[in-house]
N, C-alpha and C positions, 0 to 999 in steps of 0.2 A: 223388414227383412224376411218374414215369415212368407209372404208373396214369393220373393223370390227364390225361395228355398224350394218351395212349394213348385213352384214351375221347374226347376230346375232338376229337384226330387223326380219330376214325372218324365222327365227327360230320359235320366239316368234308368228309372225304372224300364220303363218300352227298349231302352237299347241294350238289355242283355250285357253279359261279360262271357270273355272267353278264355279268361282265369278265375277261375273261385276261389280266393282265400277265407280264411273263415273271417263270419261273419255273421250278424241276428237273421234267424230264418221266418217266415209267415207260410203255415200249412206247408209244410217241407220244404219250400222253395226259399233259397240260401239268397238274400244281397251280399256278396263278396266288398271286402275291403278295398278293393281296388274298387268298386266304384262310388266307395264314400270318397277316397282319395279324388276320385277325377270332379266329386263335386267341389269337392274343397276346393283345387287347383282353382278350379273355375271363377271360384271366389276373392281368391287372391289375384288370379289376376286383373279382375276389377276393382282391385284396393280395399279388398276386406280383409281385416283380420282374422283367423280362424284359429279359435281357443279351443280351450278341451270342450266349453260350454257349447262353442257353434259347431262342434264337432257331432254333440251330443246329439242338437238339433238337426245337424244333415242327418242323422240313424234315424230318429225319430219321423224326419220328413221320409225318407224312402222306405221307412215301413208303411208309410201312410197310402205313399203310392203303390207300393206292392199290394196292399190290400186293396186298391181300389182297381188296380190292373187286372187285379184275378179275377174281380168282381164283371170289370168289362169282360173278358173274356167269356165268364160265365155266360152272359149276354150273347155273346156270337159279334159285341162289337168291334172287335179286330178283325173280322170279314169284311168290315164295309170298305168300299172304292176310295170313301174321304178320308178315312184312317190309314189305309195303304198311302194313300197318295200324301198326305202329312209326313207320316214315317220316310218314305222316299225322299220330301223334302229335307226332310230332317237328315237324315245321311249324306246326301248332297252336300249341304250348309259344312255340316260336319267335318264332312273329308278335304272339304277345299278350304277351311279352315286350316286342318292340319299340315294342306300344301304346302300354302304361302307360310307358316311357322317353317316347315322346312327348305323350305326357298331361301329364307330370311336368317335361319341358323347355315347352309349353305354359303351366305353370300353376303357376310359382316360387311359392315360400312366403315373403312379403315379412313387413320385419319388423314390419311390424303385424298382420300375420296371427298372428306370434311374441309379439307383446304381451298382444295378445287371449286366445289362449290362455293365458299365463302367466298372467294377471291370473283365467282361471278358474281356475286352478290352485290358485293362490293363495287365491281364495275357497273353497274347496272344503276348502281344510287346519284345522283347528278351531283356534284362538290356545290356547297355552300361558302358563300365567304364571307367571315366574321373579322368584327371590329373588338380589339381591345381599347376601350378608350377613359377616360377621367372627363369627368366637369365638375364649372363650381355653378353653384344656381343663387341669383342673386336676385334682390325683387323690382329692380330699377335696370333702367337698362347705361345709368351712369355710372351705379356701383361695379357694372360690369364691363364698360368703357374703362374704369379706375383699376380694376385687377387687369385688364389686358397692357396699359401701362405699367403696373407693377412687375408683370411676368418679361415684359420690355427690359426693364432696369436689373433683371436678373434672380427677380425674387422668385424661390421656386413654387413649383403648381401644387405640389403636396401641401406644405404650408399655408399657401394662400385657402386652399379648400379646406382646410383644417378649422380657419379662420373665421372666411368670409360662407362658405356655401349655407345653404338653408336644406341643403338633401340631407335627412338623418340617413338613409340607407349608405350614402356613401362618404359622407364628409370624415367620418373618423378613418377612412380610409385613403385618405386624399383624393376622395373624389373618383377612386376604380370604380370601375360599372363591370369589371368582367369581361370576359369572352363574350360575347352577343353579337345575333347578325342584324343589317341593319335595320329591317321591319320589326325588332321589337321595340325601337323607340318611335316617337311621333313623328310625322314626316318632316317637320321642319331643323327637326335635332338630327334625324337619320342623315338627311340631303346635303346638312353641313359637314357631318359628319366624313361622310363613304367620297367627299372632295379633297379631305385632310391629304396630305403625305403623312408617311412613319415622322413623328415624333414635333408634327405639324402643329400649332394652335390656332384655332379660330381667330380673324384677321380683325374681325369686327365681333359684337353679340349676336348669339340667336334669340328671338322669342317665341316662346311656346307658349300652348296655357297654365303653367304652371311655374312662369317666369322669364327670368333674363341668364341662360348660359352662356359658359368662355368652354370651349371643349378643347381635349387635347387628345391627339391619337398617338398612343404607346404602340401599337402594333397592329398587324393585319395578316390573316391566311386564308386559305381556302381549306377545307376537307370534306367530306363525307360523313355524314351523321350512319353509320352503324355500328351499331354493337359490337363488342368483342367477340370472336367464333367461340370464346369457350360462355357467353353469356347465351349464345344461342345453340349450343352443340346440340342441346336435345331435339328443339325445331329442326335444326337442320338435317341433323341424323335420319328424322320422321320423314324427311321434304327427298331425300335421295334415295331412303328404300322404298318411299311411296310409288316415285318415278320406275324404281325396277321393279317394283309387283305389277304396275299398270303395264310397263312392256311385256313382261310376264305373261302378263295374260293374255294381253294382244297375240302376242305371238302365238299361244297355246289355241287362242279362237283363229288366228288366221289358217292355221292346221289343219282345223276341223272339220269335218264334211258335215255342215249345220244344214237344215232344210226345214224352212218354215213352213 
């Protein structure tokens, strides 16, 4: 943190203030409060905390710098070309800095500006279509000939999975697998599967490598995998004022009489 402080301190020191409040002085010359304040600011807004302690430490740092400012100057190094030309930068950076802050307090992102975007977002995502479905997994593919008869005579598929399957993940459940689309099972359980009709059971067995399936399809949709707009508000908030500082600026350089 001390780096930081440090750079930051030297910041503040070279760019003067044009309020003095009081403040600790070096050889006459006053750091006003208002620019321990603007280091702090600066801190927080990079997610630091600022106690009294790192408060202590910005005073500490920008006496540090004041003494070593006075020092350059003794030097005559605030005459040179690459310090003007630094400083320049540094105002530069600065002011257009404080632009786009008031660009951005000018021109809140309401939440229908948040809608709008979502709702293209959304359009934009290609619908998926998931399979609700049940099996039972059986190790023979005659045990699984014998449940498709039982399911014949009316016995139901909960029970029987209850029973007869060998999936510990799903048997205490009758065999629900969930919401899923069809590539996360194996191709030969998917292909039987996504053939079913609503509330269909496999006509025959499938075999996979990890046995002899009867599958039953409960249901079927389509949707779009995104998030809820209030689980992305902060992205997206970021994603629509980005786009207006970028036209922003555009616009402000299209203005400009630039000459390279």
């Amino acid at each position: 943190m001390r780096k930081i402080l440090l750079h930051t301190a030297l910041v503040a020191a070279f760019a003067g203030s044009a309020i003095a409040v009081a403040g600790p002085t070096v050889n006459g010359q006053q750091i006003s409060d208002v620019r321990i304040d603007a280091v702090a600011k600066m801190m927080e807004t990079q997610g630091q905390n600022v106690t009294p302690q790192a408060r202590d430490q910005i005073k500490d740092q920008l006496i540090t710098a004041e003494v070593l400012r006075q020092e350059a100057v003794k030097k005559g190094l605030d005459k040179s070309a690459e310090f003007n030309a630094e400083l320049a930068n540094m105002q530069a950076m600065a002011l257009a800095n404080r632009l786009i802050k008031d660009f951005e307090k000018a021109n809140p992102v309401s939440d229908a500006d948040l809608k709008a975007e979502y709702d293209k977002l959304v359009a934009s995502v290609p619908e998926t279509k998931q399979y609700h479905a049940r099996h039972i997994l059986v190790k023979t593919e005659a045990e699984a000939k014998a449940v498709i008869e039982a399911l014949k005579k009316g016995k139901s598929f909960d029970k029987l999975a209850k029973e007869k399957s060998m999936d510990p993940g799903s048997k205490a459940n009758g065999g629900d697998l969930g919401w899923q689309e069809a590539g996360t099972f194996v191709a030969p359980f998917s292909e039987a599967m996504s053939k079913l009709a609503k509330g269909e059971v496999t006509a025959s067995p499938v075999k996979t490598e990890y046995g002899w399936h009867v599958i039953k399809l409960d249901d079927m949709r389509t949707q779009r995998n995104v998030p809820s707009l209030d689980d992305i508000r902060p992205q997206l908030t970021q994603r629509v004022m980005g786009a207006r500082i970028e036209k922003y600026v555009a616009d402000l350089k299209a203005k400009a009489q630039v000459q390279q």
